[in-house]
SETI-989341 format. One line per field, with one value per residue: residue number from 1; x, y, z of N, C-alpha, C in turn; residue in one letter; chain. Coordinates in steps of 0.02 Angstrom, whole numbers, plus 32768, in hexadecimal, padded with zeros to 4 digits. Layout:
BEGIN
i	[NUM, ...];
nX	[X, ...];
nY	[Y, ...];
nZ	[Z, ...];
caX	[X, ...];
caY	[Y, ...];
caZ	[Z, ...];
cX	[X, ...];
cY	[Y, ...];
cZ	[Z, ...];
aa	[A, ...];
ch	[A, ...];
END
This chain:
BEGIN
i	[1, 2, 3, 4, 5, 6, 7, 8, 9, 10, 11, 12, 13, 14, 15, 16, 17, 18, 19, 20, 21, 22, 23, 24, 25, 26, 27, 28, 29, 30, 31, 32, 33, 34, 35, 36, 37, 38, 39, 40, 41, 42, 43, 44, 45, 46, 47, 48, 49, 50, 51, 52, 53, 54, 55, 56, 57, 58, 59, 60, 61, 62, 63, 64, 65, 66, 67, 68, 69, 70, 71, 72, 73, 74, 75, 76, 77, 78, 79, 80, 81, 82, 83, 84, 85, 86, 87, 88, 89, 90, 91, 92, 93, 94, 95, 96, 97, 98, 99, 100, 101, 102, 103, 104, 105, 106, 107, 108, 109, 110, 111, 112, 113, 114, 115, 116, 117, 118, 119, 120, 121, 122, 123, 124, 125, 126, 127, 128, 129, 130, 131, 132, 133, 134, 135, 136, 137, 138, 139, 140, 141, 142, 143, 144, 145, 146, 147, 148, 149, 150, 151, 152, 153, 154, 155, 156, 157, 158, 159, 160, 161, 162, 163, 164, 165, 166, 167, 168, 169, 170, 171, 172, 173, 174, 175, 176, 177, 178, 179, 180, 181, 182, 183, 184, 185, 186, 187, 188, 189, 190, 191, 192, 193, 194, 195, 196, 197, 198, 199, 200, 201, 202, 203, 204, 205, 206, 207, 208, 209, 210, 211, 212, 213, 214, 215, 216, 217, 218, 219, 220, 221, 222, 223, 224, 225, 226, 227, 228, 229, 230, 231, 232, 233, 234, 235, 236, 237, 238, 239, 240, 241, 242, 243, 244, 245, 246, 247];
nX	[3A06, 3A68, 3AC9, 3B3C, 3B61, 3B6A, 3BED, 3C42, 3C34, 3C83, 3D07, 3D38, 3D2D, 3D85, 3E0D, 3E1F, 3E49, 3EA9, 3F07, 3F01, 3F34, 3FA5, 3FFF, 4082, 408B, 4031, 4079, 4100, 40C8, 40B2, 4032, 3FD0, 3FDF, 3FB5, 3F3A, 3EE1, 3EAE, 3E8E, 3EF4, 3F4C, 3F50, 3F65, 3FCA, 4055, 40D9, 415C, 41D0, 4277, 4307, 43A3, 4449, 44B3, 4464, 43DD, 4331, 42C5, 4241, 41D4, 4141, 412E, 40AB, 4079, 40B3, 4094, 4110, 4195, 41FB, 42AF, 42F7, 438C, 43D2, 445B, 44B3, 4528, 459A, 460A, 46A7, 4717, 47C8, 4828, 48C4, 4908, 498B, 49A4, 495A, 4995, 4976, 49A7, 49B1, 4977, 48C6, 4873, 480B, 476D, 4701, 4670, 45D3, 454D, 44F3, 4532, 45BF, 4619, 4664, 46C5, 46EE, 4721, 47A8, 47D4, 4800, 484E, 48A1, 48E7, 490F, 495B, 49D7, 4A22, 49D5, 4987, 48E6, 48C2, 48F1, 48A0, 483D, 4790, 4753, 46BA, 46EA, 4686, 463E, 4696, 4698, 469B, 46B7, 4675, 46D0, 467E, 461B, 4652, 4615, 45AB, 4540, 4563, 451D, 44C0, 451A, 4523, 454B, 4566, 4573, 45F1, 462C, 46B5, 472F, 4798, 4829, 4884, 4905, 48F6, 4954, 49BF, 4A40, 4A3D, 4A9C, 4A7F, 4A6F, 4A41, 4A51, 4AF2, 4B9B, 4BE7, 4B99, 4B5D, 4BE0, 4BFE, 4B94, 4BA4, 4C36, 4BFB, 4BB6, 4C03, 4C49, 4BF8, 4BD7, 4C46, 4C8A, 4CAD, 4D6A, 4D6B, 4D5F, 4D41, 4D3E, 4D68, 4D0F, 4C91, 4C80, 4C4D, 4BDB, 4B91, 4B99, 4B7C, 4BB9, 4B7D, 4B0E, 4B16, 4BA9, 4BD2, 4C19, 4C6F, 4CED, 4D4D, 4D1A, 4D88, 4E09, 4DC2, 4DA3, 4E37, 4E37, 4E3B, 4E8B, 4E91, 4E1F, 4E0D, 4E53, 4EAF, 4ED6, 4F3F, 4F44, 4FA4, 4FB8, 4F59, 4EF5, 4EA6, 4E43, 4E3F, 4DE6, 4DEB, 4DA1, 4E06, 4E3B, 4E97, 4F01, 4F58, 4FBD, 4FA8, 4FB5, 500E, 503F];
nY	[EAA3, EA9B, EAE6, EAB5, EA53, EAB1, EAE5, EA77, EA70, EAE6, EAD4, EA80, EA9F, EB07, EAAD, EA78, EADB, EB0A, EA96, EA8D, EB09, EAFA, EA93, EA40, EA31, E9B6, E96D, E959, E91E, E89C, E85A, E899, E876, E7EC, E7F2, E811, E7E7, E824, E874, E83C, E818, E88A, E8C1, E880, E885, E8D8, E936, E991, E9F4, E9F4, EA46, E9E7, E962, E906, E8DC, E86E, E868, E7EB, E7B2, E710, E6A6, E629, E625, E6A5, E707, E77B, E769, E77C, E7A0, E7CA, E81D, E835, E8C1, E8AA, E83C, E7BA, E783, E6FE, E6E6, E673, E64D, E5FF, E596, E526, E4BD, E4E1, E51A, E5C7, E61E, E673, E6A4, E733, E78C, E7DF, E87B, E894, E8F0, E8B5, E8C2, E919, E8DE, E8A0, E7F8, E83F, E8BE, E871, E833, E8B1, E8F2, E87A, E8AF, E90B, E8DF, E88F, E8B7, E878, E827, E80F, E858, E827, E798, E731, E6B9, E69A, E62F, E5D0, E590, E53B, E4F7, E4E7, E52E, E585, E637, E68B, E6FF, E75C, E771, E7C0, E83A, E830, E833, E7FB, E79E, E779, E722, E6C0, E6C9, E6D7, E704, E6EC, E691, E637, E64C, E60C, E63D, E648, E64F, E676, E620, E5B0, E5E5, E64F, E6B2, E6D2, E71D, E722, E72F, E779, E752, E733, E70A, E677, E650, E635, E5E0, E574, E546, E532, E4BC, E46D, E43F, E408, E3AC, E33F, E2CE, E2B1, E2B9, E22F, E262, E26B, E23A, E28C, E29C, E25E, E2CC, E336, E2FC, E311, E38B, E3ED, E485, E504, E54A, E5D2, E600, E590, E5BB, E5F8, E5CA, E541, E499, E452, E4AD, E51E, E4E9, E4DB, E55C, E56B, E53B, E531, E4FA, E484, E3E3, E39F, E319, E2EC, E268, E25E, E1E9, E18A, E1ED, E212, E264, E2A7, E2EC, E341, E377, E3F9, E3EA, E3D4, E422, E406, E403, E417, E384, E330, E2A4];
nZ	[70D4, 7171, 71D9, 71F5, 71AD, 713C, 7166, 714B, 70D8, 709B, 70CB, 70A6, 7016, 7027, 703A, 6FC6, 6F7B, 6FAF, 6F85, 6F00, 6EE2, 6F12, 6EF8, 6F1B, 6F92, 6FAF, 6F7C, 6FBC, 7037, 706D, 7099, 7078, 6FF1, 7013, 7032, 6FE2, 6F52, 6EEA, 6EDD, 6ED4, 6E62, 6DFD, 6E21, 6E10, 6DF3, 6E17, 6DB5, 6DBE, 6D91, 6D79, 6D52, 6D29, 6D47, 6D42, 6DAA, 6DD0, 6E2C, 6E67, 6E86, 6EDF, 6E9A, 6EEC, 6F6C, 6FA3, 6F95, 6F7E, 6EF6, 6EC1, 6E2C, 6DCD, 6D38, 6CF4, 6C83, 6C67, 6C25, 6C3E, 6BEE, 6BDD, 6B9A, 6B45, 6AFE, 6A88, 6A32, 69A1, 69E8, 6A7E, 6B10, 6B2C, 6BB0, 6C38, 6C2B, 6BFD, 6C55, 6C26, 6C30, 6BEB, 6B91, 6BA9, 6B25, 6AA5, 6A95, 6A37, 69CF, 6992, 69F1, 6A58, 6A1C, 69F1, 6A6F, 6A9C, 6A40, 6A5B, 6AE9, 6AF3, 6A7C, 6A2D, 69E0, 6948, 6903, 68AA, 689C, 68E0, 6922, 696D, 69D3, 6A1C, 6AAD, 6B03, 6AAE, 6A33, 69DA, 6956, 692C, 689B, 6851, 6803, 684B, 68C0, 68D8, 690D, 69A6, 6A34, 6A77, 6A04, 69D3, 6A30, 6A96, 6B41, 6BF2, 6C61, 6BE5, 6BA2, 6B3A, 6AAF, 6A5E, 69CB, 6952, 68AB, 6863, 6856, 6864, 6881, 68E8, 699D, 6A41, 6ACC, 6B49, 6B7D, 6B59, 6BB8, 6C1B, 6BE3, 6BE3, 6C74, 6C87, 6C39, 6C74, 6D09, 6CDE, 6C97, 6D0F, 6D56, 6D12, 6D1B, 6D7B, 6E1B, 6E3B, 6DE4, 6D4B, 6CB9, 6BFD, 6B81, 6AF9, 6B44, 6BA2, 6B4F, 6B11, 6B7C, 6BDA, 6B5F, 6AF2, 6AFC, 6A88, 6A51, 6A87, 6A24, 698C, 69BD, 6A19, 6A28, 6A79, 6ABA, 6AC3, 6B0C, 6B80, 6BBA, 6BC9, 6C5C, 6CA0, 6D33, 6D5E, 6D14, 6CF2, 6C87, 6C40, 6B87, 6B23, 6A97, 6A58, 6A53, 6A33, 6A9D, 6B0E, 6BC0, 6C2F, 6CE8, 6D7B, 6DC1, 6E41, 6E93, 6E51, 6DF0, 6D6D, 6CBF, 6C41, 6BC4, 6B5C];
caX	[3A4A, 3A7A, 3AF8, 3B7D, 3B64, 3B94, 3C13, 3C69, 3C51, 3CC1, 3D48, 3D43, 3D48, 3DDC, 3E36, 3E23, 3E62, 3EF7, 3F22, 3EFD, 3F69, 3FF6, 4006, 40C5, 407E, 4026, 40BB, 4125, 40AA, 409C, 3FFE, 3FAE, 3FE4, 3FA1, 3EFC, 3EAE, 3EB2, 3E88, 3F1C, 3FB8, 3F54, 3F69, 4010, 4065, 4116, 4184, 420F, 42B8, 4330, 43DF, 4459, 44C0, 4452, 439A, 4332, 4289, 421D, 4192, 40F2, 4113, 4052, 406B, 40C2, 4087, 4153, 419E, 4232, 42C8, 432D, 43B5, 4405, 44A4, 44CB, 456E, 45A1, 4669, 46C9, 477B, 47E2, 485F, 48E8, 4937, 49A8, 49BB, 494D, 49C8, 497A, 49D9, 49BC, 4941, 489B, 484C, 47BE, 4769, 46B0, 464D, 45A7, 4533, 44BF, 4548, 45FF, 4632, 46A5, 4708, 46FA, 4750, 47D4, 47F1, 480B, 4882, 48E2, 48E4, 491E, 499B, 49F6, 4A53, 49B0, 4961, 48AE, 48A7, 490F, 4885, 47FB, 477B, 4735, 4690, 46F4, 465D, 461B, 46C0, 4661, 46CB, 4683, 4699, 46DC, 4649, 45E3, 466B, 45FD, 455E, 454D, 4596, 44E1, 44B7, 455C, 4522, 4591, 454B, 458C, 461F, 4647, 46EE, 473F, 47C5, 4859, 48B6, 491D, 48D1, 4971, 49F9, 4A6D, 4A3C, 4AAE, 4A4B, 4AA1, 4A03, 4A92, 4B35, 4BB0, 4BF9, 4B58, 4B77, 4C20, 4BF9, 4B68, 4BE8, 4C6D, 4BD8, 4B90, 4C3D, 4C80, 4BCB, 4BDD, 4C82, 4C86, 4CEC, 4DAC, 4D8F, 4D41, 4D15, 4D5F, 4D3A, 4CD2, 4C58, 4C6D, 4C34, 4B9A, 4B7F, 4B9D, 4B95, 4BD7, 4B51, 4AFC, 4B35, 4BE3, 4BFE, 4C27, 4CA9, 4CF9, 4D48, 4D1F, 4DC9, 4E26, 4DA3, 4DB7, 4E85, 4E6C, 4E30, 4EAC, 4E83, 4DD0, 4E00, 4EA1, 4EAB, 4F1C, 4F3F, 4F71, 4FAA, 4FCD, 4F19, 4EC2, 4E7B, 4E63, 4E2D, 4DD7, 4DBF, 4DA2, 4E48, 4E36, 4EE7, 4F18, 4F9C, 4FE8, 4FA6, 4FF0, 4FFE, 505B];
caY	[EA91, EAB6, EB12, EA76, EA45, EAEF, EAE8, EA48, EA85, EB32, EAC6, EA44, EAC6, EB16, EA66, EA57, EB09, EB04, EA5E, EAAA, EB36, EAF1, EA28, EA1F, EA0B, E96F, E93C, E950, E907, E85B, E838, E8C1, E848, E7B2, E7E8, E836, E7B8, E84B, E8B2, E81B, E825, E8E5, E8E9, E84D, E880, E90E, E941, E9B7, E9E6, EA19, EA54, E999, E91C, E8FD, E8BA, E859, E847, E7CB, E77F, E6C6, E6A7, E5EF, E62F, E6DD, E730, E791, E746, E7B7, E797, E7FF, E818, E86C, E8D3, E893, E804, E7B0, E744, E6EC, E6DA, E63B, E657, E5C0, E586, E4CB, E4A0, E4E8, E56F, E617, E639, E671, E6BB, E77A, E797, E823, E879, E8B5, E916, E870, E8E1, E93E, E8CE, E84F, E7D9, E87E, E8D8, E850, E83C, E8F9, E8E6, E867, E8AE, E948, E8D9, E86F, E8DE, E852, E7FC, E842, E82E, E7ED, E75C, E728, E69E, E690, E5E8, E5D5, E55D, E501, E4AD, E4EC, E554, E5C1, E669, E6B2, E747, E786, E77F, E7F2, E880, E81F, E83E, E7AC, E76F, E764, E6F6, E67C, E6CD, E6F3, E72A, E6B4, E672, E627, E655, E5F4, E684, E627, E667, E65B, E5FB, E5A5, E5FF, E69B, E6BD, E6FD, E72C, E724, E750, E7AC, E715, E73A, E6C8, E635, E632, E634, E5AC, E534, E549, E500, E47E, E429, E426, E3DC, E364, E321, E28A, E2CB, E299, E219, E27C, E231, E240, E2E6, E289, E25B, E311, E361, E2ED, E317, E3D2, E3FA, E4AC, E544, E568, E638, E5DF, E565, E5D8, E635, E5A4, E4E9, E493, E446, E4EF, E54D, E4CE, E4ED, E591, E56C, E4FA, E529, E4D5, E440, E3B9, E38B, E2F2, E2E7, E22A, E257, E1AB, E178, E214, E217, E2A0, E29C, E31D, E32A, E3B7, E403, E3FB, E3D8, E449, E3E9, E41C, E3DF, E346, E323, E26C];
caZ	[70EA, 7198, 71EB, 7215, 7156, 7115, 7176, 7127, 7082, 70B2, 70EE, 7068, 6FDB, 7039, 703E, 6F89, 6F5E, 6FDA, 6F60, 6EC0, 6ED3, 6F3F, 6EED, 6F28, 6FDC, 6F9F, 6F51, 6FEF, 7069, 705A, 70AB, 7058, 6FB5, 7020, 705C, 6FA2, 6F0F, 6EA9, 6EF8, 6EC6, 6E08, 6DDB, 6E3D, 6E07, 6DF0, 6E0A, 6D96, 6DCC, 6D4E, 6D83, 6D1E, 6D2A, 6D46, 6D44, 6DD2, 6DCC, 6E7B, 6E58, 6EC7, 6ED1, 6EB8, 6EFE, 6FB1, 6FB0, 6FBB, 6F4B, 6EED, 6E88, 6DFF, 6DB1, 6D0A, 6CD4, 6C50, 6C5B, 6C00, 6C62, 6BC4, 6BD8, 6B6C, 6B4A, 6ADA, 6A7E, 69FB, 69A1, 6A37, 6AB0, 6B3C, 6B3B, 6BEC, 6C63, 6C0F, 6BEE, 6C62, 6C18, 6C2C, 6BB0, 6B99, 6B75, 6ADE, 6A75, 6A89, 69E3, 69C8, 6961, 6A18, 6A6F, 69EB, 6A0F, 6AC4, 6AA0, 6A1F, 6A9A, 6B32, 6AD7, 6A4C, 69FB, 69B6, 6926, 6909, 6853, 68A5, 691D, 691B, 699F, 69DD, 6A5D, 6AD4, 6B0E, 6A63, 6A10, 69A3, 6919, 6915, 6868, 6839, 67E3, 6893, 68E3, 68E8, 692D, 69EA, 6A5E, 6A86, 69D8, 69B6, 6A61, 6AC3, 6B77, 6C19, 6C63, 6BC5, 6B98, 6AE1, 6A8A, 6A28, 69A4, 6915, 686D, 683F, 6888, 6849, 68A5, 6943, 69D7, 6A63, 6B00, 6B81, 6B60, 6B45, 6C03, 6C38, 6BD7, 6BF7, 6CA8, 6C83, 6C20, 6CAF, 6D2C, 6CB1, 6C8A, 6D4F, 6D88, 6D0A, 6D2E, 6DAA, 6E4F, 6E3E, 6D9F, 6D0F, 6C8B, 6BD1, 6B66, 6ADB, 6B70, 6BB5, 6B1D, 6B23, 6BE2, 6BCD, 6B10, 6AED, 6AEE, 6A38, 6A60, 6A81, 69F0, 6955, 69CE, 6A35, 6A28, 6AA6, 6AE5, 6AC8, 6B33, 6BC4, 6BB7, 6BDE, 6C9E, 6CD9, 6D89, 6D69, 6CF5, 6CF4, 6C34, 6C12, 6B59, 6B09, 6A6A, 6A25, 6A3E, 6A23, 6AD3, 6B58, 6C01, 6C63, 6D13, 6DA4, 6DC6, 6E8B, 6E9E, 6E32, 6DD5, 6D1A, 6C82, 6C2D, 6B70, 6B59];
cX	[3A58, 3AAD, 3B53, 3B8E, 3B8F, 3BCF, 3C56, 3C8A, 3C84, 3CED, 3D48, 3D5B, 3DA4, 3E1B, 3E4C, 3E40, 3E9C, 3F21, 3F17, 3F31, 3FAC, 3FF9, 4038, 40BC, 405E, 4049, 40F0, 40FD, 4082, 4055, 3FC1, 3F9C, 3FAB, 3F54, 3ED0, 3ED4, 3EAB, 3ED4, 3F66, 3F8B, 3F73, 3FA6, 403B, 40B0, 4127, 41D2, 4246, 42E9, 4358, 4418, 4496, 4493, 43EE, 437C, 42E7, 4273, 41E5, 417F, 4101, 40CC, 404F, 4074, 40BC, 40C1, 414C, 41E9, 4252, 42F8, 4349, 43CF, 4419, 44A4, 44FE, 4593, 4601, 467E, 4714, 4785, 482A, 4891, 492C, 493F, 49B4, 49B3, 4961, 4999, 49A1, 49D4, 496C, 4903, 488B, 4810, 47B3, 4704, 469C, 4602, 457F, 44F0, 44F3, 4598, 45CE, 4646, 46F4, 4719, 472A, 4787, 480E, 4811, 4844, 48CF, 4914, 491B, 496D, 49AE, 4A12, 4A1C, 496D, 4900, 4892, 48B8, 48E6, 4849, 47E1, 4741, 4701, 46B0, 46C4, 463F, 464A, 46B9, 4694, 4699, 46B0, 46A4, 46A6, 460F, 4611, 463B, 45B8, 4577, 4550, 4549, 44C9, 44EA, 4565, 4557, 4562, 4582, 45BF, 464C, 46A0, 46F5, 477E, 47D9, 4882, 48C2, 4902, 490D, 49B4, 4A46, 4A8D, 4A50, 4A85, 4A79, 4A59, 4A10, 4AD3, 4B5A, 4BDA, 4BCA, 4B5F, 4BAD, 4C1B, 4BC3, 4B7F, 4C0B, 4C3C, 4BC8, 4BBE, 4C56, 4C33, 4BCB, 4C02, 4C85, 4CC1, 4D24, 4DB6, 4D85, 4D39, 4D42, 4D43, 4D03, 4C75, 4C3D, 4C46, 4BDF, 4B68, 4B66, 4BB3, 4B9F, 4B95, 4B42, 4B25, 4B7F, 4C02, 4C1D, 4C5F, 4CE2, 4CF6, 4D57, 4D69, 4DEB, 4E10, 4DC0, 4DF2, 4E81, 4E54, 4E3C, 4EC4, 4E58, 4DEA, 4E4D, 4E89, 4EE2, 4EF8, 4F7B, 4F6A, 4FA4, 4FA3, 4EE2, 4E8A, 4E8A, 4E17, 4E0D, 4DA8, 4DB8, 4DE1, 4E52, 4E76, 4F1B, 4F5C, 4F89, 4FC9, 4FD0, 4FD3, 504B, 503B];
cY	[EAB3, EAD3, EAE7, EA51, EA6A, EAE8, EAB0, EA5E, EAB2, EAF7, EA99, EA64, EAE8, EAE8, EA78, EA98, EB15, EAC0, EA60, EACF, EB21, EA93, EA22, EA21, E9DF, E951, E92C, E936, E8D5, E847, E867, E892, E814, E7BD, E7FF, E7FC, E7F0, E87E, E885, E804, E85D, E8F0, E8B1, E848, E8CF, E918, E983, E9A5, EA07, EA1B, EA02, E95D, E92B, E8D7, E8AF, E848, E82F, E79B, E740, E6A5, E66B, E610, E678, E712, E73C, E776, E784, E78A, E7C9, E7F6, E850, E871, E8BF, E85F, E7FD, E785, E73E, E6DF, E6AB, E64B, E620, E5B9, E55B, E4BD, E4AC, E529, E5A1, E621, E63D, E6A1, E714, E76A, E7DC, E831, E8B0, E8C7, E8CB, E88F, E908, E922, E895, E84C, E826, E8B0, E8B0, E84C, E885, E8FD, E8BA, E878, E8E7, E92F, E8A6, E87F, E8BF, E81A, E82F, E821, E806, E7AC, E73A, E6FD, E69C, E63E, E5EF, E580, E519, E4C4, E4BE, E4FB, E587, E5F9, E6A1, E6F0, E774, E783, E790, E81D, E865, E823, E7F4, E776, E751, E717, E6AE, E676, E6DE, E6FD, E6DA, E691, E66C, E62B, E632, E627, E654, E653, E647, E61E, E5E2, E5B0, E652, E689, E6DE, E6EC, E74D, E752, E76C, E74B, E704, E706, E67A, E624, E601, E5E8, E56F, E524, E50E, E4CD, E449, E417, E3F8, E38A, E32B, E2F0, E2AE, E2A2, E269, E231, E262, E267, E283, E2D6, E284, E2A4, E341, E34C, E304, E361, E3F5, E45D, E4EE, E548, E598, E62B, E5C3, E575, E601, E60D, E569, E4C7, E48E, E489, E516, E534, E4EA, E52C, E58D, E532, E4FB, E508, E49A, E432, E394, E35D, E2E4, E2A9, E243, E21F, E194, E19D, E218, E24A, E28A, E2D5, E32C, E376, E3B8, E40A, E3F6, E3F3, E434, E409, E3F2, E3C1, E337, E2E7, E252];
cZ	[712D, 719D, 71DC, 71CD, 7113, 712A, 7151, 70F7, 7070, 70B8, 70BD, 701F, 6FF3, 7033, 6FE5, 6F4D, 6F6B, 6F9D, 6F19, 6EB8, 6EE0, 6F29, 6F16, 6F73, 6FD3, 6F97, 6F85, 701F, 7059, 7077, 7093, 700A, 6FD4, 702F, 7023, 6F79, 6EDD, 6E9C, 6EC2, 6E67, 6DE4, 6E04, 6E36, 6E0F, 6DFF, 6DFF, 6DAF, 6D9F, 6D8A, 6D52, 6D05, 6D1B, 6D45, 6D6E, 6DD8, 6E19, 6E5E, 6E88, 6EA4, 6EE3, 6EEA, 6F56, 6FB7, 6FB8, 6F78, 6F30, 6EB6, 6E74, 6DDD, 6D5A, 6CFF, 6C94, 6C3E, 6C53, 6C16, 6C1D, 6BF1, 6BA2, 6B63, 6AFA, 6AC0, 6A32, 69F2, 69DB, 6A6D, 6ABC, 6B58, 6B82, 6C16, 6C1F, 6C28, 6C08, 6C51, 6C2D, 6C05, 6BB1, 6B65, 6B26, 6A9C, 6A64, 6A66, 69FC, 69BF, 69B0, 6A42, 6A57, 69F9, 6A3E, 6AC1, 6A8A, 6A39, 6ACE, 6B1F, 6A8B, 6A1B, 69CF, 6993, 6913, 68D8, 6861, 68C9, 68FD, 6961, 69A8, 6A25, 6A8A, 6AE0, 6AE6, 6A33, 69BD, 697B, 6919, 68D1, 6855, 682F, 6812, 68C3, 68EB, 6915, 697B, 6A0B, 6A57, 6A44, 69B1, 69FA, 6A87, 6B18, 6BB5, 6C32, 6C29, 6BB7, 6B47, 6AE2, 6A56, 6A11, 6961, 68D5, 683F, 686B, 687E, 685B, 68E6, 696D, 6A10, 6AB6, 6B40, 6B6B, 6B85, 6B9B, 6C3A, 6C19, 6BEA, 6C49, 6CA1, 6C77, 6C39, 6CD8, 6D05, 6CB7, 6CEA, 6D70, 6D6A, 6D15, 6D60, 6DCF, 6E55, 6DF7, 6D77, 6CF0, 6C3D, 6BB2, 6B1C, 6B0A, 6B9F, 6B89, 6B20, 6B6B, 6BDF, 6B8F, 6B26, 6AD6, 6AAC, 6A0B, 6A5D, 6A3E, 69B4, 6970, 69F5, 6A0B, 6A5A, 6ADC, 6AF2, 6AEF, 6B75, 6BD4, 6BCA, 6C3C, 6CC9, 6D1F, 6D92, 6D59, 6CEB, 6CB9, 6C28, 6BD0, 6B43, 6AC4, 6A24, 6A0D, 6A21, 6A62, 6AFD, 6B82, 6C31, 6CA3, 6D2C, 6DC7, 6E19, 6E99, 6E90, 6E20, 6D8D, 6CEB, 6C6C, 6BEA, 6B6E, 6B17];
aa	[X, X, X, X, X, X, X, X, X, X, X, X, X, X, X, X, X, X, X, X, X, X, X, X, X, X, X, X, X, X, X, X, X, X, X, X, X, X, X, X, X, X, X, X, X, X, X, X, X, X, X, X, X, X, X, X, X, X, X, X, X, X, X, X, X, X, X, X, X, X, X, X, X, X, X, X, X, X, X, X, X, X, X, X, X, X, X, X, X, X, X, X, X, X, X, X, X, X, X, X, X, X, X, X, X, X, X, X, X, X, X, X, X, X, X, X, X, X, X, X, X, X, X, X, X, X, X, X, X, X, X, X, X, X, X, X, X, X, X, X, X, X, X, X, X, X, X, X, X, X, X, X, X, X, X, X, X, X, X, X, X, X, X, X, X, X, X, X, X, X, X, X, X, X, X, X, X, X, X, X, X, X, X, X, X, X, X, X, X, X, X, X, X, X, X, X, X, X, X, X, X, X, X, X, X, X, X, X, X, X, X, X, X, X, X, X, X, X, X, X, X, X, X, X, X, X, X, X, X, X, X, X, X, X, X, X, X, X, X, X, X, X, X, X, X, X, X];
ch	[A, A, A, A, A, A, A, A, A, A, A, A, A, A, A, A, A, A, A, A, A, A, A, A, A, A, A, A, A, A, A, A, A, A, A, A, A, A, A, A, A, A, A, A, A, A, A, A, A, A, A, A, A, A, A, A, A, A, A, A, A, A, A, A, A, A, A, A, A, A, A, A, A, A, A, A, A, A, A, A, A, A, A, A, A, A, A, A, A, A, A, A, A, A, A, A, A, A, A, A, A, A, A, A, A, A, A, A, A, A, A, A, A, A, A, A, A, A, A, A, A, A, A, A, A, A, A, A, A, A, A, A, A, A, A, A, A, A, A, A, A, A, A, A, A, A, A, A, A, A, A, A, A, A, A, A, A, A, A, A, A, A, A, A, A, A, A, A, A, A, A, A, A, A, A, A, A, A, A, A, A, A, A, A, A, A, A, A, A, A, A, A, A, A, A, A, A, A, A, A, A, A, A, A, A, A, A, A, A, A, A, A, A, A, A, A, A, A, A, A, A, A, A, A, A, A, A, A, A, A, A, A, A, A, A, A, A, A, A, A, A, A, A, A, A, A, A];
END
């Protein structure tokens, strides 16, 4: 073996010890990947944990790059809250730890964030395939129950008989006020049988409130003629702010 021979072999073993010991300069130097077939076998992927999320770098063998994907520990639900079909309001975005939150943790959180709903009163529904999740798979973790990240939940009372109260009653009011004046036709209105259909009367509302009587008390908003004889009333938007009339 000559001199210029030996010499290779020195510098070839060195190559291959420098990349033994130290891989994660293979792994960062893409053409180091590209130029050894043996190099993008034995170094194929590299994993990083952080204490959030998880983050995959992998050799696309076809185009020689490296491609990343992430996943979260952290699993986002909403939550829709409705009664006799009727939606309570805006929804509960909440986030949860996607390996150790139930159904029974959510539940918590709610009964936590809104005080006036208890949790024995509570069913949960998977919005998307309007899936019932039963009681007795409260304790199973979300993923187990085909819950994943984004998902949308359906909150209904186990009976309709149970008041729930989503918003403090200061919000419906306010909701019922807008509902009936958008429905109203500007200047003619329209009769209060067809108002009720138009803008029926809050769920949270109806066991505490009748309708006409509520209207009556904001006869700055609404002009209420009352025909006795026929049993008809009239209600429009009070822009003119004239006096009720009962004939």
């Amino acid at each position: 073996m000559n001199l210029n021979t030996s010499k290779k072999f020195q510098n070839l073993n060195l190559n291959l010890n420098l990349f033994i010991r130290r891989p994660h300069i293979a792994i960062k130097n893409d053409n180091a990947i590209n130029n050894s077939k043996k190099c993008s076998v034995k170094f194929k992927f590299l994993t990083v944990h952080t204490k959030q999320r998880k983050t995959i770098m992998m050799e696309d063998p076809k185009k020689g790059k490296k491609t990343t994907s992430t996943k979260t520990s952290t699993l986002h639900v909403s939550v829709y809250a409705y009664i006799k079909k009727w939606c309570m309001g805006e929804p509960l975005h909440m986030t949860f730890d996607i390996e150790t939150a139930t159904i029974k943790t959510i539940s918590e959180h709610i009964s936590q964030i809104k005080n006036k709903i208890d949790q024995s009163t509570m069913n949960f529904f998977i919005s998307s395939t309007d899936r019932h999740i039963p009681r007795e798979k409260w304790d199973l973790n979300l993923r187990e129950n085909g819950i994943y990240d984004q998902a949308v939940l359906r909150l209904e009372p186990i009976s309709e008989d149970v008041e729930w109260e989503w918003h403090d009653m200061e919000y419906y009011v306010t909701l019922f006020l807008s509902q009936v004046t958008e429905a109203l036709p500007l200047e003619v209105g329209m009769p209060l049988d067809k108002l009720k259909e138009a803008a029926p009367l809050p769920p949270p509302m109806a066991k505490k409130y009748a309708y006409l009587p509520f209207l009556r008390k904001y006869p700055d908003l609404f002009y209420i003629e009352v025909n006795t004889k026929v049993s008809y009333v009239h209600v429009e938007r009070n822009i003119h702010k004239k006096v009720p009339m009962w004939f």
